[in-house]
C-alpha positions as CSV (number, residue, x, y, z in Angstrom):
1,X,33.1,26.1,-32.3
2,X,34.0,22.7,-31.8
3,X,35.4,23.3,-28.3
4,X,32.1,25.0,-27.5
5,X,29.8,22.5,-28.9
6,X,31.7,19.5,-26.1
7,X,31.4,22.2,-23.2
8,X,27.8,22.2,-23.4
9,X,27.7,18.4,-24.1
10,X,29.6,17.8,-20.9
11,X,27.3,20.6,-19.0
12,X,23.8,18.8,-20.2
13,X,25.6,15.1,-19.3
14,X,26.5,16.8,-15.7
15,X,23.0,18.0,-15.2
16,X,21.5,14.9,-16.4
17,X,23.5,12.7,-14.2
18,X,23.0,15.0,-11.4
19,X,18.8,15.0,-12.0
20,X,19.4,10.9,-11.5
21,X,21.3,10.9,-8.7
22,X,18.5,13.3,-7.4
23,X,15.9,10.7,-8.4
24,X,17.7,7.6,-6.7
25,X,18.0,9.7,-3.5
26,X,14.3,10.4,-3.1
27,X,13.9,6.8,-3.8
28,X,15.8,6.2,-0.5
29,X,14.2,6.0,3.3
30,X,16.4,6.0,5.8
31,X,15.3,3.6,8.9
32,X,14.3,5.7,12.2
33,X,13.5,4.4,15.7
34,X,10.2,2.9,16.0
35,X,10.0,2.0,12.3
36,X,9.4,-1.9,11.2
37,X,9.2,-3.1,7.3
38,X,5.2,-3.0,7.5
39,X,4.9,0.3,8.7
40,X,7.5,1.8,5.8
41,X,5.6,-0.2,3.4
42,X,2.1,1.2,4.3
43,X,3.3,4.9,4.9
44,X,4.6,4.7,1.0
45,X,1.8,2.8,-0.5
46,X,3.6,-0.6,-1.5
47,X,3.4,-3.7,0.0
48,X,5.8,-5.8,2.6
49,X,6.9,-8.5,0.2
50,X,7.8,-5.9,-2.7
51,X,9.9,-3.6,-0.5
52,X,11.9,-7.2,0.9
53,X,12.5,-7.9,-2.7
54,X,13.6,-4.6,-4.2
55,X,16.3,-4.7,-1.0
56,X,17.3,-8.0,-1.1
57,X,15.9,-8.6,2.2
58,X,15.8,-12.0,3.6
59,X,13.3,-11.2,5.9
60,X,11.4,-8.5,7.7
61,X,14.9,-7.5,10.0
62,X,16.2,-3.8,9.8
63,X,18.0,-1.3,12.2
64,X,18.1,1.7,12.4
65,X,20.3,3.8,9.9
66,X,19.8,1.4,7.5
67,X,18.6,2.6,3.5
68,X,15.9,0.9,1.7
69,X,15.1,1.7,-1.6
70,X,11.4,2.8,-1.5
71,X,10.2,2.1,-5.3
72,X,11.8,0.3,-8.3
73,X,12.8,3.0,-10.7
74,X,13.1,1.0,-13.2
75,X,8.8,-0.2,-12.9
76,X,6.7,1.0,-15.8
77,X,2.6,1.3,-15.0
78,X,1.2,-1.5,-17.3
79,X,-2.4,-1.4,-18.3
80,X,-3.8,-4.6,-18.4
81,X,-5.1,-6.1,-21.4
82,X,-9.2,-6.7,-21.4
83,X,-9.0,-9.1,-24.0
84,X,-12.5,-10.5,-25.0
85,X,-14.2,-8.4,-22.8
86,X,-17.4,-10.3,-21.6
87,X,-17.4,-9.2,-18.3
88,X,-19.4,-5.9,-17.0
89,X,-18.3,-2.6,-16.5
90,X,-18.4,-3.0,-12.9
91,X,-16.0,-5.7,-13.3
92,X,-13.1,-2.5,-14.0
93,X,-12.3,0.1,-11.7
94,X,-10.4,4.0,-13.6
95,X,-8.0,5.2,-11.6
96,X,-8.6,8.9,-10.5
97,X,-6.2,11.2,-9.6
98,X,-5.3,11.3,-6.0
99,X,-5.9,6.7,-6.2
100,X,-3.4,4.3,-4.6
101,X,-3.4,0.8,-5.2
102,X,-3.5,0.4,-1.4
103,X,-6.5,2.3,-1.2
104,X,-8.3,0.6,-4.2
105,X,-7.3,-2.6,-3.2
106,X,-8.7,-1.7,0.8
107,X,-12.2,0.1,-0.7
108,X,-12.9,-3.5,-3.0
109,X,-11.6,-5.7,0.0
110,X,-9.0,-6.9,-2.4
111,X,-5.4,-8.4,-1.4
112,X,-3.0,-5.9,-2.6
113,X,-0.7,-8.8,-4.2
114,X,-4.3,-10.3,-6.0
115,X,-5.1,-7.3,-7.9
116,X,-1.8,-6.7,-9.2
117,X,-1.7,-10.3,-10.3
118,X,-4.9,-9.7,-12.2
119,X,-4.1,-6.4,-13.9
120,X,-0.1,-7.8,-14.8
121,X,1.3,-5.0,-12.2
122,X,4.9,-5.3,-11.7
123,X,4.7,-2.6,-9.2
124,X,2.8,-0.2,-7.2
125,X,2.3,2.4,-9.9
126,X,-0.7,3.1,-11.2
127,X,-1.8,6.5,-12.9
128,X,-5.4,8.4,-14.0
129,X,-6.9,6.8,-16.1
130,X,-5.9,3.5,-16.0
131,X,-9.0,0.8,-16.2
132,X,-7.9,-2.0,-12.7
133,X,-10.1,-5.2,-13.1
134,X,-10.9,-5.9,-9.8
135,X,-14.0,-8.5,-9.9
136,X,-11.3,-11.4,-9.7
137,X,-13.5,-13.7,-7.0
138,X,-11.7,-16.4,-10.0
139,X,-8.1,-15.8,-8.6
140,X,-7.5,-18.9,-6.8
141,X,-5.8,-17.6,-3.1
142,X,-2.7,-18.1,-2.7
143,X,-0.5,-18.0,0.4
144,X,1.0,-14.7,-0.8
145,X,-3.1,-13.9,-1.8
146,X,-3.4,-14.5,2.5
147,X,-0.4,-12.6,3.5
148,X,-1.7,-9.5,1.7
149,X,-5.1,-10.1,3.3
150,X,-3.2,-9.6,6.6
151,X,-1.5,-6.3,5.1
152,X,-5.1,-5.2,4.3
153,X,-6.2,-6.1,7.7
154,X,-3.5,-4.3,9.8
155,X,-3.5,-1.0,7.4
156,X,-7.5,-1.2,8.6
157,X,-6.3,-1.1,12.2
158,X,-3.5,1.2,11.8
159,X,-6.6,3.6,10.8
160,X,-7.5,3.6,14.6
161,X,-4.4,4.3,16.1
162,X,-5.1,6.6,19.2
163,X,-8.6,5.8,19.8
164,X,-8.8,5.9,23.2
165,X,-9.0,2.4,25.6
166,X,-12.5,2.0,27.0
167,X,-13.3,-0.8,28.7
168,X,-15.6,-3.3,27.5
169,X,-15.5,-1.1,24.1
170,X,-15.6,-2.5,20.9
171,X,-15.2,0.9,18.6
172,X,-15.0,3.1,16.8
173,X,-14.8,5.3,19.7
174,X,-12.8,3.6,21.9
175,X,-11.7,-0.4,22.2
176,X,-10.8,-2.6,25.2
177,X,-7.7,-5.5,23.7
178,X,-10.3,-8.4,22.4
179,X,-12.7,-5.5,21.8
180,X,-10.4,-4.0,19.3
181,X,-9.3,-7.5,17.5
182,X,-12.4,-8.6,17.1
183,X,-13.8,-5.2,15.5
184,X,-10.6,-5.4,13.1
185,X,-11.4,-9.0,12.4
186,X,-15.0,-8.5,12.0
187,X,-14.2,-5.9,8.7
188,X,-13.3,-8.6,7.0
189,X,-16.0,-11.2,7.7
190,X,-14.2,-13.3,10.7
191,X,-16.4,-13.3,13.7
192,X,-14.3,-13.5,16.9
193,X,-15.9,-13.3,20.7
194,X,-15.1,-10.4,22.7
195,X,-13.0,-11.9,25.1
196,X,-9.3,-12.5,24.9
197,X,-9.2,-15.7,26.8
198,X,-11.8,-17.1,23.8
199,X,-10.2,-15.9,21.2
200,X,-6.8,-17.6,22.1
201,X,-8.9,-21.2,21.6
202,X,-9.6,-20.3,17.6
203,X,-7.0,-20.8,14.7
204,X,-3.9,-22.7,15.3
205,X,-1.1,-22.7,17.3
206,X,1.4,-20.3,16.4
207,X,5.5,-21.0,17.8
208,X,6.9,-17.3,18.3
209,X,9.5,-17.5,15.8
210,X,7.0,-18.5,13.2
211,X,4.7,-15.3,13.6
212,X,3.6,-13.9,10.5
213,X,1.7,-10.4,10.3
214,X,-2.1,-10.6,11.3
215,X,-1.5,-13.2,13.6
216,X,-2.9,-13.1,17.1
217,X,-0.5,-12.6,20.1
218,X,-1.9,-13.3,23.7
219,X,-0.7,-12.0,27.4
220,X,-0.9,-13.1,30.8
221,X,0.3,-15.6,33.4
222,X,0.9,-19.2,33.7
223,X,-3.0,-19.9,33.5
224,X,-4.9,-16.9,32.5
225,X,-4.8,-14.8,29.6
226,X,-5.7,-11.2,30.0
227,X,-4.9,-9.4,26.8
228,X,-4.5,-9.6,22.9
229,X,-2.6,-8.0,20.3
230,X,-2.6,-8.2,16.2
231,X,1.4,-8.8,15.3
232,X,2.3,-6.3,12.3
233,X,5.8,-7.7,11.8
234,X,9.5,-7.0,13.0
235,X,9.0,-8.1,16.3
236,X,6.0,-5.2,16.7
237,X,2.0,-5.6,17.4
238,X,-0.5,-3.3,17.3
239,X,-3.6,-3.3,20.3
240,X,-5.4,-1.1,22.3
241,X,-3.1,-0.8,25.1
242,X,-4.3,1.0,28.4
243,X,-5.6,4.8,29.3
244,X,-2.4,5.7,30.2
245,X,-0.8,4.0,27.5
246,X,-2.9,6.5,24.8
247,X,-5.7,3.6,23.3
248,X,-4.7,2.0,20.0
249,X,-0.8,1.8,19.7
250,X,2.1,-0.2,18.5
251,X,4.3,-2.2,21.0
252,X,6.8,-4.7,20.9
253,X,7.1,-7.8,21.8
254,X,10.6,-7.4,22.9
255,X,9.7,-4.7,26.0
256,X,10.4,-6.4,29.7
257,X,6.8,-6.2,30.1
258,X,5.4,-8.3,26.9
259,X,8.3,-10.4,26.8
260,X,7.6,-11.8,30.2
261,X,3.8,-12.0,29.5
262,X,4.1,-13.7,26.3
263,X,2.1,-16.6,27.0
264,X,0.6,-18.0,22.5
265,X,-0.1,-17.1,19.3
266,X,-3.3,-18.1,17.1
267,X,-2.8,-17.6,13.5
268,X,-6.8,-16.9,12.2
269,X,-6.1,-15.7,8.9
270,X,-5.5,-19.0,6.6
């Protein structure tokens, strides 16, 4: 009996180590061509800085082949406390089923990183149900505040990806380079002309190795500047390209062609 009794404790510790090593595998993603840190991070819902600091990442740097742990098992959806509730009930959002964070956080124009500050979030997780305050115009900004107002920014134009290039169009049907930016920027209440050359006179001076995501990248030659792009990270941007190019897509900034018409960045977003 006794002999019996260990077999089937071994057999449930087998299965339950084997259901966790299940777990941490679908917690992995495996790096493919074309991918950057922002692109992972939208496509699973979380944000850039989160996915850096659950791998240990120094910065936004991967190659292919490499594993990134998607979500911190480990995270626990925390409802945050209403205290002395004075505020309205428009001040509260209930998650429904189907909700993201991502997608609450786009719909109430809301930096990803803000509203989990406000609601004590230690992830991503979020479940029906759950009451989100989301009236936190209080929050003071901070610079993480602005880099997830860039993250909200560029998941906004990644919606567009494929619209078609039209010239002199500013959307949604189809974009020309400034036409495109200064839709984007205009979502979010910053008014840019529709002209690349005048748009590379706002913000501030940006030095290439200093380019943060939603930052403005500029083409051309030696004194003109003919096109525009909105930098997403790792080295990649995303702009409406050419006709033959397909519209709205991602490039790099490494490729002969935008490498050797890198001429500034403008960093609008501050």
């Amino acid at each position: 009996m006794k002999k019996i009794v260990a077999v089937m404790f071994l057999t449930f510790l087998f299965l339950q180590t084997s259901s966790d090593d299940l777990m941490a595998q679908e917690l992995q993603y495996q790096v493919k061509a074309g991918d950057s840190l922002w692109s992972i991070a939208q496509t699973h819902g979380i944000s850039v800085d989160q996915l850096r600091e659950v791998n240990n990442l120094p910065s936004d740097f991967i190659q292919i082949g490499d594993l990134l742990t998607i979500r911190d098992s480990n995270s626990v959806p925390v409802t945050p406390s209403r205290g002395n509730e004075t505020g309205s009930e428009t001040d509260y959002y209930t998650v429904k089923a189907g909700d993201s964070l991502q997608q609450i956080a786009l719909t109430h124009r809301i930096p990803v990183d803000m509203l989990k500050q406000a609601n004590n979030l230690s992830s991503n997780m979020i479940y029906p149900g759950q009451q989100l305050l989301i009236n936190i115009r209080s929050i003071t900004p901070s610079r993480a505040g602005i880099m997830a107002s860039a993250e909200l920014l560029l998941a906004k134009a990644a919606e567009h990806l494929g619209t078609p290039y039209k010239y002199g169009g500013q959307g949604p049907g189809g974009f020309d380079c400034s036409g495109f930016v200064s839709y984007i920027f205009n979502q979010f209440g910053y008014k840019l002309p529709h002209n690349a050359a005048s748009q590379a006179n706002l913000g501030i001076v940006v030095d290439k190795n200093e380019l943060l995501p939603g930052d403005l990248v500029f083409f051309g030659g030696k004194s003109y500047i003919n096109h525009v792009g909105i930098y997403s990270g790792n080295g990649q941007f995303i702009h409406s390209s050419s006709p033959r190019s397909g519209g709205v897509i991602y490039s790099s900034l490494h490729e002969a062609y935008y490498a050797n018409g890198y001429v500034t960045a403008r960093r609008i977003i501050r």
